[in-house]
N, C-alpha and C positions, 0 to 999 in steps of 0.2 A: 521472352519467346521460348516459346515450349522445345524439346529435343524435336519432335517427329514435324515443325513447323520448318525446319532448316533443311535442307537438302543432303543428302551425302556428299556431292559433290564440293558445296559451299562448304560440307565439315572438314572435308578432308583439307582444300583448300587453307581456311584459317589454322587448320592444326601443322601443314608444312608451313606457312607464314610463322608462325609460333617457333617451329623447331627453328628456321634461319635468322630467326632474331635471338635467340638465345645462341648460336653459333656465331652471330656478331658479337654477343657479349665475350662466349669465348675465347676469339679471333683477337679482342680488346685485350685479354689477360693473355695469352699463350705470345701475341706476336710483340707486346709491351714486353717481356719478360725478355725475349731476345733482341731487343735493339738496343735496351741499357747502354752494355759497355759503348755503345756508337753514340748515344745519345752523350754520356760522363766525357766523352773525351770529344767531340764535335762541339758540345755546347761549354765546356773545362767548368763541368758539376761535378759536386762532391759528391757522394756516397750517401751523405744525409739530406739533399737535397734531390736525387733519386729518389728517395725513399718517403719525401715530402712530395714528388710528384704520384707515386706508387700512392701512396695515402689516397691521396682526392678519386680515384676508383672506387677505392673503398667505403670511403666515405659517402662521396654521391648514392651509389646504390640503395644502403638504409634508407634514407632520406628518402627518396622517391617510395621501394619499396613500402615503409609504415604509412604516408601518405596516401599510395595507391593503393594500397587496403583496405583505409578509411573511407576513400571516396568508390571504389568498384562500385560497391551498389547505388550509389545514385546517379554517378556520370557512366559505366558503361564501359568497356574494354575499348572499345573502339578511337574514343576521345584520350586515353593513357595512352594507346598505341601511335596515334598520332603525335603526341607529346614526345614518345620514343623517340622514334623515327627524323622529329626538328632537333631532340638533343644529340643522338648518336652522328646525324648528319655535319652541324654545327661544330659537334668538338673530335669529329674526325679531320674537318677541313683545316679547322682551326689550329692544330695539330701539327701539320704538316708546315704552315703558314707563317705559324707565327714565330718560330724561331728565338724565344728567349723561355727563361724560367718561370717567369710570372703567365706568359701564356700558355704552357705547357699544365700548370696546375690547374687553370680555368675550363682547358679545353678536355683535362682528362676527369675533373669534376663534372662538365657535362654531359661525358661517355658513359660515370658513373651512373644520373641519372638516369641517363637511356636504358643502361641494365635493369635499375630496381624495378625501373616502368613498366619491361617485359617480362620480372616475375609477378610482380603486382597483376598484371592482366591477364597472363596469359595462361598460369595453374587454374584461377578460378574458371578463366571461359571455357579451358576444356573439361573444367568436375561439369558445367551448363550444359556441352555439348553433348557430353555420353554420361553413362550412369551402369553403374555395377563394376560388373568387373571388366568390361572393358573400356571403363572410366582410369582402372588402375592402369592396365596395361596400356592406356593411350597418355597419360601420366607417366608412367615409366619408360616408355621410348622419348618422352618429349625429354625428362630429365638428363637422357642416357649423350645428348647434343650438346650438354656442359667439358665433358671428359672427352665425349668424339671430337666437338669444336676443335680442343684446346691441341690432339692429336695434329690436326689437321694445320692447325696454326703454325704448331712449332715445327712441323716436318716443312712448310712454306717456306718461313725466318730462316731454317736453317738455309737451303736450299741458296735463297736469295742473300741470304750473307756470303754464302761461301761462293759466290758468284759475284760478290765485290758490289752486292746493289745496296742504294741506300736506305736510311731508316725511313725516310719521306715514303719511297715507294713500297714499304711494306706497310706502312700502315694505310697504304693506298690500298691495298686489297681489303680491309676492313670495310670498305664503302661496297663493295659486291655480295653479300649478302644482306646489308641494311636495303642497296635498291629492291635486290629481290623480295624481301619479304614486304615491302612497302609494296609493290607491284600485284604481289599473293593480297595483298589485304583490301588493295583499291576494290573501291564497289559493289564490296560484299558485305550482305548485312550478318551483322555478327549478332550471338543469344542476347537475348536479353537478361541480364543479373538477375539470380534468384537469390528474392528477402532473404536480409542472415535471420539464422532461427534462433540465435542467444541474443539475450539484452547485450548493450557497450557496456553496463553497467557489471552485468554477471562475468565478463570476460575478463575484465580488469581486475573484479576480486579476487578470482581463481588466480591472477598473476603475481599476488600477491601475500601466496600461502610461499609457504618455506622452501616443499621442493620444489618448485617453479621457479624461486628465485635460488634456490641452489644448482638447477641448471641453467642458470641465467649464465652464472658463473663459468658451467663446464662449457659451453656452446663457447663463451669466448677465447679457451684453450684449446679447442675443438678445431673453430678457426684458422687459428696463426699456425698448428701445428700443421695443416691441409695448406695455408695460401703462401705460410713463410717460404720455408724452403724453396717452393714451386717458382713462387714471383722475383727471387733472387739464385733461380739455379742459372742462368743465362750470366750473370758477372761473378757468380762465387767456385763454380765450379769449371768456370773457362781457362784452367792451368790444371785441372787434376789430370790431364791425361783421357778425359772421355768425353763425350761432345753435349753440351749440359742440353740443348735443344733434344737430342735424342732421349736422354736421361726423361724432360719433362714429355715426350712422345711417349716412352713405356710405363710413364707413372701411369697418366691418364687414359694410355690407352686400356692396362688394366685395369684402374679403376671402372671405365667404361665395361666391362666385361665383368667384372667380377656385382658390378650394380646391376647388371641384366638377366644375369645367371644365377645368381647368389638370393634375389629376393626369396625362394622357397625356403632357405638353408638358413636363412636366419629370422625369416618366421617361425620354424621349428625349436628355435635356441631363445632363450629368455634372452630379451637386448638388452641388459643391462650385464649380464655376462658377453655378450659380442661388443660391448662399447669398451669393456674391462680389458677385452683381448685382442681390439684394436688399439689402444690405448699403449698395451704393453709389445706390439707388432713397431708402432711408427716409432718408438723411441728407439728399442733396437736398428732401423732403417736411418733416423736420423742421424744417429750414435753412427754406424757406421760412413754413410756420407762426410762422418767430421775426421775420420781415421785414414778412409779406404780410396788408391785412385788405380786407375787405368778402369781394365777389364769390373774390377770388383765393385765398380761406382753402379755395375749393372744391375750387379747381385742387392748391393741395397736400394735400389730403386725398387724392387721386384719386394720386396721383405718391405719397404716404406708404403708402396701401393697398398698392399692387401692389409697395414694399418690404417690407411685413413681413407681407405674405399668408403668405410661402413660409417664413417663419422657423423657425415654431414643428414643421410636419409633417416637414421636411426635417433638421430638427436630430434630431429622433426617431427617423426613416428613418435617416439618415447612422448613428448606433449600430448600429441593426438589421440596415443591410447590412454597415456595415464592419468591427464590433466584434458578431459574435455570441454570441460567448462570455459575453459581460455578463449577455444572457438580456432576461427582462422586466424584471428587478430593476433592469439598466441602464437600460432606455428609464424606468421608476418615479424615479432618481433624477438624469437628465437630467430630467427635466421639474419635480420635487422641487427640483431648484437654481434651474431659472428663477423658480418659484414665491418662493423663500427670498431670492434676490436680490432682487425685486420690490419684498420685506417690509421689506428694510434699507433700499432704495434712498426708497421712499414720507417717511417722515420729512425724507429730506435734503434733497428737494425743495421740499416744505413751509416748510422753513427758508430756501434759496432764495427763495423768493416771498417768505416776510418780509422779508429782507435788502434786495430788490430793491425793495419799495414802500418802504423806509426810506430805501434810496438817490434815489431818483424824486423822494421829499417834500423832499430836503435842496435839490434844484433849482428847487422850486417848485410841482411838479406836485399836483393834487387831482384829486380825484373822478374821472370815467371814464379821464380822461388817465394819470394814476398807474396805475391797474387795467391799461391797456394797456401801456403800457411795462413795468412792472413783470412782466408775464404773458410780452411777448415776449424778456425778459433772461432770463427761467430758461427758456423752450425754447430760448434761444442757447446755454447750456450742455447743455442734451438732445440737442446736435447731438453733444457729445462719444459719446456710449453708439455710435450706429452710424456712426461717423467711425471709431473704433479696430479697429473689424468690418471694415471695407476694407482697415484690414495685416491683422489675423490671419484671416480668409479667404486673403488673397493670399496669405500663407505657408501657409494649409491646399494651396490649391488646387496648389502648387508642389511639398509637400511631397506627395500624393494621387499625382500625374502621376512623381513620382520613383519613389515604392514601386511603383505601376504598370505601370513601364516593365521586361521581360524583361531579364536580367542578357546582359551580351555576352561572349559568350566570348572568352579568354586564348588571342593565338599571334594 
């Protein structure tokens, strides 16, 4: 269905539908992140068993995500969204319900699906819906409801923690924006898919030239460096003396600001030099996170933000301009790896953290003292994820400027 056969109203419609189903994804990750510690000690899980329930978000999303990629053009936004909508419902209920480990990983693997479902549907229906440049800018507010969500989430969690309510009923609020956007979407007819214009065949090749698969690589360090710290600032940093909920409020809330405002400023900048100096921004942040508590936990949230603001749009962008061949399928499966890295990386972490209070206990350390130390030795290793990003940047960036450069003529 053509742009001008939709209504404004129906547009604007499925595009608030769109943004509050990505703000239940957020809601999924921001308000997850703050029940942890209720959940380790309510349910008596480990640290790597956290981090095995943290996984199955991760994981689920890819999964749906590269699926609903494949299938957009022939089933339709409409049929993914409803899929959303039965998974995000299902493994929010399920959640609250089910009360053990094994159904806690079920229920946060089907929350994961619901997520991939509603990038899988919902980027492409609004490039159908509009076109030019207010295709960008209706794409750049819809993105800008990942960082606002997560905002909005953790300033909730904290709220409702520190009011003594429990994990059950915060993830009860995840269900008020899935109803709403389910409500935004009833009975309105959505675009119809427009044909991809690359063969499956041509996108796949392109995937399999060198720097495509050398950002395959960086997108997965790109990831864990953006989802580590964030999805364990709620149990790692709840003894350094500053409120880790609020920590994850000022990360995302700048990030959300700095992706709003910032699009101009780093269009003007080669992005392979803003990937190299976001790169070298979030290690610094992270590096400090593993040293710094009270007040200073601010200072590098603020210095961690403006590292891995530019991470996630820039890695997406970087395919789309450099590697167009790939198609959407490419940009679907760069973001598909950061997502699946995420998944693997979650567990190790967790394990991490175990190891680390074991270590702390053999020195003497208890109660808050263990928590902190313990908390700041595995972001000391988190520093590794975007430390490794500052060589392979600096060899993107070297290599970019090479291909770049006009051949000189012979004689």
């Amino acid at each position: 269905m053509s742009e001008s056969t939709i209504s404004e109203n129906t547009k604007m419609r499925l595009f608030l539908g769109s943004c509050l189903a990505l703000i239940t994804t957020a809601f999924s990750f921001s308000i997850r992140a703050g029940i942890l510690p209720q959940l380790g000690e309510e349910l008596s899980l480990s640290a790597e068993q956290l981090g095995f329930i943290n996984s199955m978000w991760f994981f689920g999303f890819p999964i749906s995500m590269v699926v609903g990629g494949l299938i957009y053009h022939s089933v339709g936004p409409k049929r993914i969204m409803q899929f959303a909508f039965f998974a995000h419902a299902i493994g929010i209920i399920m959640t609250i319900y089910s009360g053990s480990y094994a159904g806690l990983l079920i229920s946060t693997f089907l929350i994961g699906l619901g997520n991939g479902c509603t990038e899988a549907a919902c980027n492409p229906m609004i490039a159908d819906m509009y076109s030019g440049v207010k295709m960008s800018k209706m794409l750049n507010r819809f993105h800008m409801w990942f960082p606002g969500g997560i905002v909005i989430g953790s300033l909730v969690s904290q709220f409702m923690t520190g009011a003594g309510m429990s994990w059950q009923s915060q993830i009860w609020i995840i269900l008020i924006p899935t109803l709403l956007y389910a409500y935004l979407f009833w009975g309105q007819t959505f675009p119809k898919a427009e044909a991809a214009s690359t063969p499956l065949m041509e996108n796949l090749k392109a995937m399999l030239t060198p720097l495509f698969l050398f950002m395959f690589v960086c997108m997965s360090l790109t990831a864990i460096s953006e989802f580590g710290p964030q999805q364990w600032s709620g149990l790692i940093l709840a003894k350094s003396g500053a409120q880790p909920m609020l920590i994850l409020a000022l990360v995302t809330g700048l990030m959300a600001v700095f992706r709003f405002f910032g699009g101009e400023a780093v269009h003007r900048l080669d992005v392979t030099g803003v990937l190299l100096g976001s790169a070298v921004l979030a290690t610094i942040g992270v590096y400090l996170f593993s040293t710094q508590t009270g007040s200073m936990a601010y200072v590098a949230a603020i210095i961690y933000a403006m590292g891995i603001a530019y991470f996630w749009p820039n890695m997406i962008g970087f395919i789309a301009a450099k590697i167009p061949q790939s198609g959407a399928l490419g940009m679907s499966i760069i973001g598909a790896v950061g997502m699946f890295s995420t998944s693997i990386w979650q567990p190790i972490i967790g394990r991490w953290i175990d190891a680390e209070r074991v270590t702390a206990a053999t020195t003497g350390l208890t109660g808050d003292e263990l928590e902190l130390v313990a908390g700041q030795a595995t972001l000391g290793k988190m520093v590794f994820f975007p430390g490794i990003l500052i060589i392979l940047f600096t060899i993107l960036y070297v290599w970019m400027r090479r291909r770049n450069q006009p051949a000189v003529a012979a004689g």
